[in-house]
C-alpha positions as CSV (number, residue, x, y, z in Angstrom):
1,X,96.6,112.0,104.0
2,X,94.0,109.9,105.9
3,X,94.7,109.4,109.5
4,X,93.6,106.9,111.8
5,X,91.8,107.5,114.9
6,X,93.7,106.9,118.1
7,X,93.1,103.6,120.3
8,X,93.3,100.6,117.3
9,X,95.5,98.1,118.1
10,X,97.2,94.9,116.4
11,X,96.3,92.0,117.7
12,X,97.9,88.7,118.9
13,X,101.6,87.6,119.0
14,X,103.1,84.5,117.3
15,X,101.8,81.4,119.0
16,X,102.6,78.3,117.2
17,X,101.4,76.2,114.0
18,X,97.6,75.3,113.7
19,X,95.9,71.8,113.1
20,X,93.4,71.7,110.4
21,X,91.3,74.4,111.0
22,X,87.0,74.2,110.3
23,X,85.3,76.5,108.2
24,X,84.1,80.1,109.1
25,X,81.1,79.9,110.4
26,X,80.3,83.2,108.2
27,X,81.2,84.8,105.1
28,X,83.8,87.3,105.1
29,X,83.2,90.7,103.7
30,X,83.4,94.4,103.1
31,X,81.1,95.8,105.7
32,X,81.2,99.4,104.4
33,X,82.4,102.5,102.7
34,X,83.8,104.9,105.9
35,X,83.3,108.1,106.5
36,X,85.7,111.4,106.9
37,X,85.0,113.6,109.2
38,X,85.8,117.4,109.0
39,X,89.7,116.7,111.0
40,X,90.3,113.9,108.1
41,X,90.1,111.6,110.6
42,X,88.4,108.2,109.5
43,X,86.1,106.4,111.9
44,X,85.7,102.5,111.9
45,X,82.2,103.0,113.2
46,X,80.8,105.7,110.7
47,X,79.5,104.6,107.6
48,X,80.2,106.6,104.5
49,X,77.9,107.5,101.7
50,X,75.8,105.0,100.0
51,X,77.0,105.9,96.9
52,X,80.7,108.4,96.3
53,X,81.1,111.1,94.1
54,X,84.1,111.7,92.6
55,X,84.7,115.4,90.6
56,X,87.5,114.9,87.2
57,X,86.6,118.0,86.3
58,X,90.7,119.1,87.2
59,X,91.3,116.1,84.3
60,X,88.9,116.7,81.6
61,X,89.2,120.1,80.4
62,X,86.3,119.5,77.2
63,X,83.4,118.8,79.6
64,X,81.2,122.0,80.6
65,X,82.0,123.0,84.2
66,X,85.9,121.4,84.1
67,X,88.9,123.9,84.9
68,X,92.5,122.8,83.7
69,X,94.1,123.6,87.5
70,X,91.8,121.5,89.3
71,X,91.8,118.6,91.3
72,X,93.2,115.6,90.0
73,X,93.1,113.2,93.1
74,X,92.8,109.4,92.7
75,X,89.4,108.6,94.0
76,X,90.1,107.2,97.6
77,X,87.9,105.0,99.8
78,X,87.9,103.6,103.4
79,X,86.7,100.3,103.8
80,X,86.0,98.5,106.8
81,X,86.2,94.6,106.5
82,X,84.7,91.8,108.7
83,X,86.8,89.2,108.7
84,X,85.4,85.7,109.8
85,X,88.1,83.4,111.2
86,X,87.5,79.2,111.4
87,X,86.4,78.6,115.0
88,X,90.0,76.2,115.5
89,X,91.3,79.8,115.2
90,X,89.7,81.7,117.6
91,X,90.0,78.4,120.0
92,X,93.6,78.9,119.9
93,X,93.3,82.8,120.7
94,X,91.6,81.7,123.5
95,X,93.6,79.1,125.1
96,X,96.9,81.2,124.8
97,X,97.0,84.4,126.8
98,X,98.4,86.9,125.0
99,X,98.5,85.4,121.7
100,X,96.1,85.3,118.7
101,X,95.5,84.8,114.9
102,X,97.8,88.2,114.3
103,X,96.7,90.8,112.2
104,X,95.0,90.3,108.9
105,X,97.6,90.5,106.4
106,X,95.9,92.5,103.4
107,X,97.7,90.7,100.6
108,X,96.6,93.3,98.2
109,X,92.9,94.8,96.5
110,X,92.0,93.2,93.2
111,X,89.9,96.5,91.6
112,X,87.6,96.1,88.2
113,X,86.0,99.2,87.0
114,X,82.6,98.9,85.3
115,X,79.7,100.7,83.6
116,X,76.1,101.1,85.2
117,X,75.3,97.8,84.2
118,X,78.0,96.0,85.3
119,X,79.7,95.4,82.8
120,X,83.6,96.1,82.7
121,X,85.6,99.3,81.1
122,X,88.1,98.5,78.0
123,X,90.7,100.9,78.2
124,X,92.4,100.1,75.0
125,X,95.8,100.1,76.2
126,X,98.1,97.2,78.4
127,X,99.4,100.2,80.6
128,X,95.6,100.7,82.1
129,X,94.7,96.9,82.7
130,X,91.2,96.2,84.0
131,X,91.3,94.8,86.7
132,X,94.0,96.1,88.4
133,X,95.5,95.6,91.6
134,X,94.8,98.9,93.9
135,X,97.3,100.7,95.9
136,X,96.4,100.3,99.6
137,X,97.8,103.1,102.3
138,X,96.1,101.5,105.3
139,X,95.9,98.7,107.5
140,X,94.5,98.9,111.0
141,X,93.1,96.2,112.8
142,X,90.1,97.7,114.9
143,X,89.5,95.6,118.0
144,X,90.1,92.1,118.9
145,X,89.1,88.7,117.1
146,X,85.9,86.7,118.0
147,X,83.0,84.7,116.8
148,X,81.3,87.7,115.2
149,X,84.1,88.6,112.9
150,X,87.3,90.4,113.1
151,X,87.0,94.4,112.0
152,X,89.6,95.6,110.0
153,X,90.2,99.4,108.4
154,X,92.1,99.5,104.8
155,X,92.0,102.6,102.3
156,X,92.9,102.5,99.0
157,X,93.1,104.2,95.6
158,X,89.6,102.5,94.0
159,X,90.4,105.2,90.7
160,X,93.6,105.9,90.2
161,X,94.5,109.2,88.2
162,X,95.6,107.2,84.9
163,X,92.1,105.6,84.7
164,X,89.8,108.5,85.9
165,X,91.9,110.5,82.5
166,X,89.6,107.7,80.7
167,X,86.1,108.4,81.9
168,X,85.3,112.1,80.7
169,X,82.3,109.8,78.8
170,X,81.2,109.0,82.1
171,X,80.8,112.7,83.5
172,X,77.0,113.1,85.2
173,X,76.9,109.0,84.9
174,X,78.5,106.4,87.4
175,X,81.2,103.6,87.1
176,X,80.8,100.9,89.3
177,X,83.4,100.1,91.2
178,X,83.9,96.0,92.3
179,X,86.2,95.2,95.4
180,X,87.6,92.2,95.7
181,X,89.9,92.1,99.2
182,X,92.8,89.2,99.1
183,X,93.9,88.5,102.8
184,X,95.4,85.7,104.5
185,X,96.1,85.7,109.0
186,X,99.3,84.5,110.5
187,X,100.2,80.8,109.2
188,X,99.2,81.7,106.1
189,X,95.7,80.7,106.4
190,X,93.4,82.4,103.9
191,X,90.4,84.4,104.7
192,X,88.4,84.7,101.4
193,X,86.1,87.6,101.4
194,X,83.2,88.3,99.1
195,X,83.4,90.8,96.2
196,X,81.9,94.2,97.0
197,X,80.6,96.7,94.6
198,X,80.3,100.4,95.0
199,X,78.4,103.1,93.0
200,X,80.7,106.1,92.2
201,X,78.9,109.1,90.5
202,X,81.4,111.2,88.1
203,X,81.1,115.1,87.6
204,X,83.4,118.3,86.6
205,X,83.5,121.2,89.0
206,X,80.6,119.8,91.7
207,X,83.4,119.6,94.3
208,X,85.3,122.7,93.5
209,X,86.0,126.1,94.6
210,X,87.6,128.7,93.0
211,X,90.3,130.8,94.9
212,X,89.8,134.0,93.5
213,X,86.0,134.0,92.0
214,X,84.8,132.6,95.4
215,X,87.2,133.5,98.1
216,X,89.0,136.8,97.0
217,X,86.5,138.4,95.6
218,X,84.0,137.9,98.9
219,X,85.4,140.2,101.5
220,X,85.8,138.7,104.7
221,X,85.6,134.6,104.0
222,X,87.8,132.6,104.6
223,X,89.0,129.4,103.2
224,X,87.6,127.1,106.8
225,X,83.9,129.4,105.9
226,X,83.9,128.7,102.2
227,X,84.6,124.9,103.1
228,X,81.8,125.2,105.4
229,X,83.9,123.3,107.6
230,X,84.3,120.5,105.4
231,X,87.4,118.1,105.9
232,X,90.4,120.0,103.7
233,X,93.3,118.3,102.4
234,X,94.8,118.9,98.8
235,X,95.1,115.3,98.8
236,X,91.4,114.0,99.5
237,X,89.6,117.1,97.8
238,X,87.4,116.7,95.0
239,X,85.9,113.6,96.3
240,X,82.6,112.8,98.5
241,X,81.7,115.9,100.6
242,X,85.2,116.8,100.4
243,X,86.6,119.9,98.3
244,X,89.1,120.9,95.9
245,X,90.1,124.5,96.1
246,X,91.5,125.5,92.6
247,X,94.3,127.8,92.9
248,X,93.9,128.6,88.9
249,X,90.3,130.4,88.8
């Protein structure tokens, strides 16, 4: 489970209905793909790799390198947003001690899987629809509002389990992943951020161990030295530089 790192804060308290408020002054967007660091811990300030790596291996038992008792995570990322509030906003945060915009309310994450050209995925079936709305686990506002942008943290399942079941084709390839964050601040107002699309390279067995092949049968290692001390958690393995121990091999 991801964990947040100690000292963010929600901002603001309720402080009364806004007049017609002006345009941001900049576009609002997905900053970057965050980091986890060896304690699980994800940092707002640590960017993440330029493009993920996600190992199905656990969910495609056909392709060379796969084992049936591996990982099967959905594919999780970290995003840090940068939200860009209409200067009558951030007026009224300033006028009123103590009271602000309130937190960015992450209405939800409108997810559309594509090839490497950009175009999107058919899954054949009305149970995987494409796009898809993802299913967020984190919300943390990460400082205090102003006229550079307001920095928000919120994770997410970008591949699900059900779809990454559908992309053994895709194994040694990359799907595209395209972000689209739906937010609104306290009032109701709307803050419109631009789509965001991140590379995600598929592969079977490049983020695995195998208990007994690697671990038991190498006297004297131990699960933190064969992880190198790489961030462990059944639930994030086989992602990134993160990875899955199968108990099966």
């Amino acid at each position: 489970m991801l964990r947040a790192a100690a000292g963010w804060m929600v901002a603001g308290m309720a402080c009364g209905a806004l007049g017609c408020a002006a345009e941001p002054t900049a576009p609002s967007v997905v900053e970057s793909v965050l980091a986890i660091d060896a304690n699980c811990i994800v940092h707002a300030e640590d960017n993440g790799p330029a493009v993920g790596l996600y190992d199905v291996g656990g969910m495609h038992t056909d392709v060379e390198g796969a084992t049936a008792s591996g990982c099967g995570n959905p594919y999780m990322v970290a995003l840090r947003l940068n939200a860009h509030l209409a200067p009558a906003i951030l007026d009224e945060y300033a006028t009123r001690e103590g009271c602000g915009p309130g937190p960015l309310q992450v209405q939800g994450v409108r997810v559309e899987l594509r090839d490497a050209t950009g175009s999107p995925l058919d899954f054949g079936s009305t149970d995987l629809p494409n796009p898809f709305e993802a299913v967020t686990t984190h919300n943390h506002a990460v400082g205090a509002p102003s006229r550079e942008g307001y920095l928000w943290l919120v994770a997410l399942e970008a591949i699900p389990t059900a779809y990454a079941r559908q992309l053994g084709a895709f194994v040694d390839d990359e799907v595209q992943v395209r972000l689209e964050v739906e937010a609104t601040i306290r009032y109701g107002e709307p803050v419109p951020f631009e789509p965001f699309d991140y590379p995600v390279e598929l592969c079977a067995g490049c983020l695995t161990v195998c208990m007994e092949a690697d671990l038991h049968t190498q006297p004297g290692t131990s699960l933190d030295t064969a992880l190198g001390g790489q961030c462990y958690a059944p639930s994030l393995g086989g992602m990134d530089d993160r990875l899955c121990v199968d108990q099966g091999c």
